[in-house]
C-alpha positions as CSV (number, residue, x, y, z in Angstrom):
1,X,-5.6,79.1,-0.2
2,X,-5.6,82.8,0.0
3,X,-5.0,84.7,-2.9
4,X,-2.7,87.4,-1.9
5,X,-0.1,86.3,0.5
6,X,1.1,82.4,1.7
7,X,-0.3,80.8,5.0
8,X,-0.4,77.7,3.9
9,X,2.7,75.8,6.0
10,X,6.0,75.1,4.0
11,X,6.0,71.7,4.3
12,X,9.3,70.3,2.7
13,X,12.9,69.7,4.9
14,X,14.3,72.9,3.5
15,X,11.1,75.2,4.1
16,X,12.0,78.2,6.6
17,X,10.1,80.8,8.2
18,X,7.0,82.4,6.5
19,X,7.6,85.4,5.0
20,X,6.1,87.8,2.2
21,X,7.3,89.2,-1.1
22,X,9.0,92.5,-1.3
23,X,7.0,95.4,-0.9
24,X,7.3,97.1,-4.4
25,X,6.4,99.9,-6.5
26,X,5.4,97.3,-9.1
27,X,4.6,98.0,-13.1
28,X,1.6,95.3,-13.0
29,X,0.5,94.9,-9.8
30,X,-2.2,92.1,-10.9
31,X,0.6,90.1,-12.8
32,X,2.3,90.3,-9.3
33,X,-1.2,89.5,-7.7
34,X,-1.6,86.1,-9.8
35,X,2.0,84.7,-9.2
36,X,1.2,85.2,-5.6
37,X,-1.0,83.2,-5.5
38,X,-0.2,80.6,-8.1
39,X,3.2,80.2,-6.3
40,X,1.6,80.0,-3.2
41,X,-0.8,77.4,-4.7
42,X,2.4,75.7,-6.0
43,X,4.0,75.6,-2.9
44,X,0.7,73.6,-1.3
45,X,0.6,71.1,-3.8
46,X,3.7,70.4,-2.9
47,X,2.6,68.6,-0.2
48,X,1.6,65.5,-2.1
49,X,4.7,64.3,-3.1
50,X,6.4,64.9,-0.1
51,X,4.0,62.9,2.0
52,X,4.2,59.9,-0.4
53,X,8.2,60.0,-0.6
54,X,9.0,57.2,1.1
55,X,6.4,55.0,0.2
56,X,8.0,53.6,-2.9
57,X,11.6,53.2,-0.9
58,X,9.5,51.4,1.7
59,X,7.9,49.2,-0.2
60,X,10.3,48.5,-2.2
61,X,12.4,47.7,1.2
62,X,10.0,45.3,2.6
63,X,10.0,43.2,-1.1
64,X,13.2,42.9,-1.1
65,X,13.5,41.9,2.7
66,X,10.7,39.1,2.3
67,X,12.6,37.9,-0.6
68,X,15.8,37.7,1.4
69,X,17.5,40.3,-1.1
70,X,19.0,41.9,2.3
71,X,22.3,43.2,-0.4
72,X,20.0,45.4,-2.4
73,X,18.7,47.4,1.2
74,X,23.0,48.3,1.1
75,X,22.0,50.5,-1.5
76,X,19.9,52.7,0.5
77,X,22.7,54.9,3.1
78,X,21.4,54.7,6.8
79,X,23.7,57.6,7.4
80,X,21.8,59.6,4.3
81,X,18.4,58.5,6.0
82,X,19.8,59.9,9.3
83,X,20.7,63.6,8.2
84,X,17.1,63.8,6.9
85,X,15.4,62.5,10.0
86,X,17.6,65.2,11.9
87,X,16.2,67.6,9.4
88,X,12.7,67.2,10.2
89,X,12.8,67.0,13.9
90,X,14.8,70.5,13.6
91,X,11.8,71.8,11.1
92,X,9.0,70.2,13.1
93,X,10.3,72.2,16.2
94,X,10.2,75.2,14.4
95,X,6.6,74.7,13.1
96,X,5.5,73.4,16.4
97,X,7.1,76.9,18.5
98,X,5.1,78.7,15.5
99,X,1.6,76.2,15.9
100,X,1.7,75.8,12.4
101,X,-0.4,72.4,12.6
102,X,-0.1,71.2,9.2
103,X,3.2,71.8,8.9
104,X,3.4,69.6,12.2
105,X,1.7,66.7,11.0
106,X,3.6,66.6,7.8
107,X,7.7,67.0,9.6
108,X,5.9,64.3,11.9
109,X,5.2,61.7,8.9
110,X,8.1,62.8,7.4
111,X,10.2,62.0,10.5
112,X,7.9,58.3,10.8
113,X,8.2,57.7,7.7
114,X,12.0,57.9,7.3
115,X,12.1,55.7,10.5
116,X,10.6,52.9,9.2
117,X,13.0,52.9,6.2
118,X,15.9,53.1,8.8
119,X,14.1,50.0,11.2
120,X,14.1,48.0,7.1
121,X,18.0,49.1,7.2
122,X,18.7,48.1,10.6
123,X,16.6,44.4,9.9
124,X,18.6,44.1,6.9
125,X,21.8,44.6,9.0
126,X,22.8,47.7,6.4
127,X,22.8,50.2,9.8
128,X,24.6,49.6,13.0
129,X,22.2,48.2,16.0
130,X,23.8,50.8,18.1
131,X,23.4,53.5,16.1
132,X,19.7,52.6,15.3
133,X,18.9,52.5,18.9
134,X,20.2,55.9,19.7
135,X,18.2,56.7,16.5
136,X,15.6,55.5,18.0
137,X,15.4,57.4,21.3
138,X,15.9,60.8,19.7
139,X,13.3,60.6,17.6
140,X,10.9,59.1,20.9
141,X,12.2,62.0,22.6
142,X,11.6,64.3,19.6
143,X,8.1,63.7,18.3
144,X,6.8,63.2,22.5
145,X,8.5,67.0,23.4
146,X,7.6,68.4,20.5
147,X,3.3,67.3,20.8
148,X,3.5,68.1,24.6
149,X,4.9,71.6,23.0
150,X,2.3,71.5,20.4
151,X,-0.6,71.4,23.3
152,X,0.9,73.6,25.7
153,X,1.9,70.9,28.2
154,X,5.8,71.5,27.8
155,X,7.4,74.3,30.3
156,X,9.0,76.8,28.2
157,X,12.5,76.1,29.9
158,X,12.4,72.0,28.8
159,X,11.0,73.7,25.3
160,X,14.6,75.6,25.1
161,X,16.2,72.9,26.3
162,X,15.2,70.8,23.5
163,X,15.7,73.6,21.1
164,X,20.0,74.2,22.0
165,X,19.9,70.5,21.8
166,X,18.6,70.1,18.4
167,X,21.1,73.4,17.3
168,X,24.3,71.6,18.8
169,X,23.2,68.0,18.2
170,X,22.3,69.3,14.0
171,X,25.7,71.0,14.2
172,X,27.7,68.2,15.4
173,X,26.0,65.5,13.7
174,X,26.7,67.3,9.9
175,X,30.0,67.3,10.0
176,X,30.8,64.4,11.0
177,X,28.1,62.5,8.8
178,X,29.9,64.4,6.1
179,X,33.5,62.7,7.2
180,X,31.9,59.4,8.2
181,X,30.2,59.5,4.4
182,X,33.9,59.4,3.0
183,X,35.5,56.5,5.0
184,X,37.2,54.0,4.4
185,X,38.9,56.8,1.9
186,X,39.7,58.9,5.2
187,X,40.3,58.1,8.3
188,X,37.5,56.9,10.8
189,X,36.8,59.8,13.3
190,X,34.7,61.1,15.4
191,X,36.6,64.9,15.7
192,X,34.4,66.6,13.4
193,X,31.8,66.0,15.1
194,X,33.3,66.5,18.7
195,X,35.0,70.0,17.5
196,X,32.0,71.3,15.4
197,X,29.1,70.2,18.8
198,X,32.1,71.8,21.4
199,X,32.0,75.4,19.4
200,X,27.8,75.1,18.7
201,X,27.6,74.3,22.3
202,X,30.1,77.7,23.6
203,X,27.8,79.4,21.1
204,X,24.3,78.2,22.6
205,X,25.5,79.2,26.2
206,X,26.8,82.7,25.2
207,X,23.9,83.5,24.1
208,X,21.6,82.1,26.5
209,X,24.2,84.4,29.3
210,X,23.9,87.3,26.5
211,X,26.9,87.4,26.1
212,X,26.9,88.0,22.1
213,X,26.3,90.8,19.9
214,X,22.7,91.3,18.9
215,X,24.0,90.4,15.6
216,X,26.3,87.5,17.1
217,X,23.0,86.5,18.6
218,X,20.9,86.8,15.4
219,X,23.3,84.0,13.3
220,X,23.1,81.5,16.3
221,X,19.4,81.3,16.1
222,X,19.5,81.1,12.5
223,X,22.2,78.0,12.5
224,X,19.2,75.7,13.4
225,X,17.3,76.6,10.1
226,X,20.7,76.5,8.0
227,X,21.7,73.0,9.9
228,X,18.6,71.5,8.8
229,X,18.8,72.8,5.3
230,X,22.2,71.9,4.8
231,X,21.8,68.2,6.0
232,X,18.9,67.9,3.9
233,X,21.2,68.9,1.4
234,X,23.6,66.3,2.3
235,X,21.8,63.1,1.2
236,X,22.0,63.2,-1.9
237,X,25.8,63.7,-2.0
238,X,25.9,60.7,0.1
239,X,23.3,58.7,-1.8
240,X,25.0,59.4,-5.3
241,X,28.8,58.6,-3.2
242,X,27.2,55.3,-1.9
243,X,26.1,54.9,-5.9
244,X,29.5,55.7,-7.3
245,X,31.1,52.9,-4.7
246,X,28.4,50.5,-5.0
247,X,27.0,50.9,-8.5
248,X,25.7,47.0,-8.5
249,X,23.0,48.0,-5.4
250,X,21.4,50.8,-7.7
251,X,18.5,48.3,-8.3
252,X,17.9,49.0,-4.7
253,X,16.3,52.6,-5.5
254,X,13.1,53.5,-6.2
255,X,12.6,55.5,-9.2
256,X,9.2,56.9,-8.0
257,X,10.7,58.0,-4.9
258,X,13.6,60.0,-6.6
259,X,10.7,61.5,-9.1
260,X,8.7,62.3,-6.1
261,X,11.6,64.1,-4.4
262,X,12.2,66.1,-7.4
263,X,8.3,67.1,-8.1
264,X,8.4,68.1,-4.8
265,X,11.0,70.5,-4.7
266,X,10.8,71.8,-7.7
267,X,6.9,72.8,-7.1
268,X,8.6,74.7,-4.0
269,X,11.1,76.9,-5.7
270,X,8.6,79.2,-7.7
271,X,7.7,80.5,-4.0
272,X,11.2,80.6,-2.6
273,X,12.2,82.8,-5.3
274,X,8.5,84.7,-5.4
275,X,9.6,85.8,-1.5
276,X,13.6,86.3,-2.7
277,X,14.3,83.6,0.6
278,X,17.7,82.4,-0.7
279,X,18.0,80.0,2.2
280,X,14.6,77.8,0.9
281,X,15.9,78.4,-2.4
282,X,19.1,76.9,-2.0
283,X,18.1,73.3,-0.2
284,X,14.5,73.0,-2.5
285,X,17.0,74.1,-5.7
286,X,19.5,71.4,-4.5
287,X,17.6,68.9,-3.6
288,X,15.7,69.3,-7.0
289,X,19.1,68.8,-8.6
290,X,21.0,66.3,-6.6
291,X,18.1,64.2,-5.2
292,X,15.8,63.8,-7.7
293,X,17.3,64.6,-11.1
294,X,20.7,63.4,-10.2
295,X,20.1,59.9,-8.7
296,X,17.6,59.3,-11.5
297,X,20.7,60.2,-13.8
298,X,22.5,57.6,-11.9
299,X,20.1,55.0,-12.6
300,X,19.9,55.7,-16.5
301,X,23.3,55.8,-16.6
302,X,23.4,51.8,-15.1
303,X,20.4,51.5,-17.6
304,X,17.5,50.8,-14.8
305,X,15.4,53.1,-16.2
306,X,14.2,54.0,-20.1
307,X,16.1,56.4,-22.1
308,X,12.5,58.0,-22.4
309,X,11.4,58.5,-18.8
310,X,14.9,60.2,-17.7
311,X,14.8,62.9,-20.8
312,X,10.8,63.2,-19.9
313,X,11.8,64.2,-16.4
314,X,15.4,65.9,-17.7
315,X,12.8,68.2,-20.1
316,X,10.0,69.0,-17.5
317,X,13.0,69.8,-15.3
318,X,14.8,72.3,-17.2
319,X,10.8,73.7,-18.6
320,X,9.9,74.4,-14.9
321,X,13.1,76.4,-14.1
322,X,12.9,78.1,-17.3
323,X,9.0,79.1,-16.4
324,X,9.5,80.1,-13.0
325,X,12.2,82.6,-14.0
326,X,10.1,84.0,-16.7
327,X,6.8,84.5,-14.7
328,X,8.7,85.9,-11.8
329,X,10.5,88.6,-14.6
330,X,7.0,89.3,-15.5
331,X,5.6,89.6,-12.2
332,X,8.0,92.2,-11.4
333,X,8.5,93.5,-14.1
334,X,12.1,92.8,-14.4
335,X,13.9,93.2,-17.7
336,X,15.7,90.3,-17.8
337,X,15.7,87.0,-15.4
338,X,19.0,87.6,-14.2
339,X,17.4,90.5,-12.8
340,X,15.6,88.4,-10.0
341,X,18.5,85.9,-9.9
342,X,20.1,89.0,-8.5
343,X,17.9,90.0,-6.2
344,X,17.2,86.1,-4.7
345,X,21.0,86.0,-4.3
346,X,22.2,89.4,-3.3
347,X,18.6,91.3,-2.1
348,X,16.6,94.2,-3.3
């Protein structure tokens, strides 16, 4: 891992273009030096976790299937699952376009991976068949354009092609998991999604015919990156919703898997905010939050985990935050943290 400056892939849903820090006149420059590199050294390790994520849901899955406990899969929402399998075939386009090959291999478990727990909530009849079988061609189609890409065997017009479709198909597909998330409360419909993939795809042709604005042109390449983030940022709204309806199927979580997704993003965020990228920030801070800490807070709260573990990981929570704001002060040499809040949020 070099020391000065990231190259190691970002490897989690929310992870977004490299980038570098803010070229400064700095007051240390080797305290600026070392959190360089120990962020970027963060950010690798973060790999771990991610790659085990599922494990835990999986197994946990396939006990409860061989033990005919089919209820406790209902726990787990296929329509949660499904906004961060879109997620990952958006990033693992972008890392393939950029041949970032380890960031390849890890979108691509991370897409297999969240499969096989959607195939456990199709078996267990907690997924539509029909909606697992489109599922399932999207992410055939995915992962076999995306190698062929990878080794140069893809022409670059079927390469674009598969790019506009993951923009429109990301930007139809959020909103309307979003409604779908709330029915019965609202009514079942399939006009969010409809309206929201009719505008993405006017946008996608414009500017293919350059017909925008360089700057009109600029935001719809960007949606891709912001799609993916926010439907990453989606699940756990509708994992804690499917929690606050169903509180009886919280057995059916894994508590290592929540963990996992929290260690994860929080060993991510020290770079996000190293680099001042507020749009890696935003899902890895979120999904930090919501994902991990806040489905784990679920599960004290319905007493399936100690008192101990959830205020261990409430403390190393809040300790992390706390250090990664002081070290980046330092690094920059900031007078306050709010300082570099400012700067994450607003820009130097």
């Amino acid at each position: 891992m070099p020391s000065s400056s990231f190259r190691s892939p970002l490897l989690h849903p929310c992870a977004l273009p490299e980038t570098s820090a803010p070229e400064l006149t700095l007051k240390d420059p080797k305290k600026h030096e070392d959190w360089d590199s120990l962020t970027a050294s963060f950010a690798g390790s973060a790999n771990v976790p991610f790659l085990l994520l599922q494990l835990p849901q999986i197994v946990l899955n396939a006990r409860n299937l061989i033990a005919g406990n089919n209820t406790a899969l209902f726990a787990v929402p296929w329509l949660g699952m499904l906004t961060g399998l879109l997620g990952n075939l958006s990033l693992m386009s972008y890392f393939a376009r950029k041949r970032e090959t380890e960031a390849v291999v890890v979108q691509s478990l991370g897409c297999i991976s969240t499969y096989v727990v959607i195939a456990q909530l199709a078996i267990a009849e907690a997924m539509p068949l029909p909606q697992f079988i489109a599922t399932t061609a999207v992410v055939a189609t995915g992962l076999t354009l995306n190698f062929l890409n990878y080794i140069r065997w893809l022409p670059e017009g079927a390469w674009l092609l598969w790019e506009d479709f993951m923009t429109i198909g990301g930007l139809a597909v959020l909103p309307q998991v979003m409604w779908s998330t709330f029915v019965p409360f609202i009514p079942n419909s399939v006009l969010p999604g409809i309206i929201f993939g009719s505008l993405a795809t006017v946008a996608v042709v414009m500017t293919s015919l350059d017909k925008l604005s360089k700057g009109g042109t600029k935001f719809v390449r960007a949606l891709s990156g912001w799609t993916a983030t926010l439907l990453f940022m989606w699940m756990p709204v509708a994992q804690m919703w499917t929690n606050y309806l169903n509180p009886s199927n919280i057995e059916g979580l894994s508590a290592c898997t929540m963990l996992l997704s929290m260690l994860g993003n929080g060993l991510m965020l020290p770079r996000a905010v190293f680099i001042r990228d507020l749009m890696w920030f935003t899902g890895s801070f979120w999904a930090s939050i919501l994902q991990g800490w806040g489905n784990l807070a679920c599960m004290y709260c319905f007493n399936t985990i100690s008192r101990e573990f959830f205020f261990a990981t409430t403390s190393g929570l809040i300790s992390w935050l706390a250090f990664t704001l002081w070290r980046d002060t330092a690094a920059y040499g900031n007078s306050s943290p709010m300082t570099s809040v400012k700067e994450l949020v607003f820009g130097k």
